[in-house]
Every structure is written in structure tokens, then in C-alpha cells.
C-alpha positions as CSV (number, residue, x, y, z in Angstrom):
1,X,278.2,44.0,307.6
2,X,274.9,45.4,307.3
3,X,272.9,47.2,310.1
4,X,269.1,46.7,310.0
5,X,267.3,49.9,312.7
6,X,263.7,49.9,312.7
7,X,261.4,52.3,315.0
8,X,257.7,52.1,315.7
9,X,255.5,54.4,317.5
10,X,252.8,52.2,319.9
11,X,249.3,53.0,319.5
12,X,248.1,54.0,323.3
13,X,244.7,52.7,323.1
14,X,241.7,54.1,325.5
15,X,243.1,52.8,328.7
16,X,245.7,54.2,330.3
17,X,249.2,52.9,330.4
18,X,248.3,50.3,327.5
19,X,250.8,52.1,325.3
20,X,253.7,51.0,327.8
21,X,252.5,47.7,328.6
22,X,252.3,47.2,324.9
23,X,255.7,48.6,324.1
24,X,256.9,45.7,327.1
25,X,255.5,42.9,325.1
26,X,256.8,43.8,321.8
27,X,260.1,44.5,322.9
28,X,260.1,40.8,324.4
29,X,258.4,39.6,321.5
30,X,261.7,41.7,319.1
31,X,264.3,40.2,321.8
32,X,263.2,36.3,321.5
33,X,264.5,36.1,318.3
34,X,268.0,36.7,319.2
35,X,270.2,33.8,318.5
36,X,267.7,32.1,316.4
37,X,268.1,33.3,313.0
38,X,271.0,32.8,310.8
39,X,273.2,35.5,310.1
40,X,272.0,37.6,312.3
41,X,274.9,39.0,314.5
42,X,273.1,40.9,317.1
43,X,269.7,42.2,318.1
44,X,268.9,45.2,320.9
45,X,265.7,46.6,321.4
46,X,264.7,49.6,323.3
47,X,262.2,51.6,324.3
48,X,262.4,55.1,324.4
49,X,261.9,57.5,327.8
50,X,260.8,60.8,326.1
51,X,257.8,61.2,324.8
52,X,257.6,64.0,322.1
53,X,256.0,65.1,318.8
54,X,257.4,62.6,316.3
55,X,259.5,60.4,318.9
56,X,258.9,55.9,318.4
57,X,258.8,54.4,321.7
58,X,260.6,51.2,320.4
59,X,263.5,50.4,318.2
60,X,265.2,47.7,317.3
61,X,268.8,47.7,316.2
62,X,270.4,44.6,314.6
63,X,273.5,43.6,312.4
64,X,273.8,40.8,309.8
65,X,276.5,39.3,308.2
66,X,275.4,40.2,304.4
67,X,272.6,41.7,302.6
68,X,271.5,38.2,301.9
69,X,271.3,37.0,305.5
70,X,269.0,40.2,306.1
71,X,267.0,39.1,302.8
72,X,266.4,35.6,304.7
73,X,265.7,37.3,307.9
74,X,262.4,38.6,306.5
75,X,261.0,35.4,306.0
76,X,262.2,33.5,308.6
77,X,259.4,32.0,310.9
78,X,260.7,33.4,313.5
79,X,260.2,36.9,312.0
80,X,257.1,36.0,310.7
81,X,255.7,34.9,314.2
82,X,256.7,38.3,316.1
83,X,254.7,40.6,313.0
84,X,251.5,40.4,314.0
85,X,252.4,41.3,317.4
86,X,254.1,43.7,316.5
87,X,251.7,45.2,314.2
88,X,248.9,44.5,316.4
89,X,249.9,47.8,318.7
90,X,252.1,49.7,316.4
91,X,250.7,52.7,314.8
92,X,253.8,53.8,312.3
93,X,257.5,52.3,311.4
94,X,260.6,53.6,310.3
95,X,263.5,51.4,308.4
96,X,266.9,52.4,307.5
97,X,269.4,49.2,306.1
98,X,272.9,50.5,305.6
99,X,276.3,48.9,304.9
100,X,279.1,49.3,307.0
């Protein structure tokens, strides 16, 4: 099994409260794809209550069946779809891929 943990911290913008609202949409955006890609076991997003000098406000946690199931994963369309999104709030991202 492989477990796939990204994090991202969300850009709060001028207004205020944008950085929540837009933590909210990605978070929807990361959870539509559950069930829809191949391989993929499960998928959990969260977003994070403290806010402190190098905390992310979202991650997502998700297993896959093999290393080649999360290869596939990356270019899935569904993928593909939420990454604009996501990027289009997200400021910085973290990745760790690890076998268990």
C-alpha cells in the first residue's frame, strides 16, 4: 500500500476571511474525487484549526493500492481538473509518498 499526504498553505488574499473560504472550496474540490479514480483506496481532506508560523491549512491524505496506481493518479482527469483550483489559492505544498 502506498500512502500519498500532501499539505498546502492558502494564500489569504486582501479580504478578509478569503483564506477560509478558499481552504472550503479546495477541500470540496480534493474530496470530489473520492471514488473516482482507480486504485485509489481512500481520500480525507482536512483543514487545519491552528494557525501558526509554518502550519498548511489543508491536507489531503490518501492510500493507493501500488505505486503504479498513484503514478496513474497524477494524470487522471479527474486530478487534472481539481489543480488549477487548487493552485489558484495555494501559496506552498508539501508531499511525502511512503510504502507501508
Amino acid at each position: 500500500m502506498v500512502k500519498h499526504i500532501v499539505m498546502w498553505h492558502v494564500e489569504e488574499n486582501a479580504t478578509q476571511g478569503a483564506g477560509p473560504v478558499n481552504a472550503t472550496r479546495v477541500k470540496r474540490a480534493l474530496e470530489a474525487m473520492n471514488g473516482r479514480i482507480p486504485g485509489m483506496l481512500m481520500l480525507e481532506v482536512g483543514i487545519g484549526f491552528q494557525s501558526t508560523e509554518g502550519s498548511s491549512e489543508i491536507v489531503l491524505y490518501s492510500e493507493f493500492d501500488s505505486r503504479e496506481s498513484l503514478e496513474r493518479y497524477r494524470d487522471h482527469p479527474t486530478r487534472v481538473a481539481v489543480v488549477p483550483i487548487v493552485r489558484s489559492v495555494c501559496t506552498e505544498r508539501r508531499v511525502v509518498d511512503y510504502e507501508t
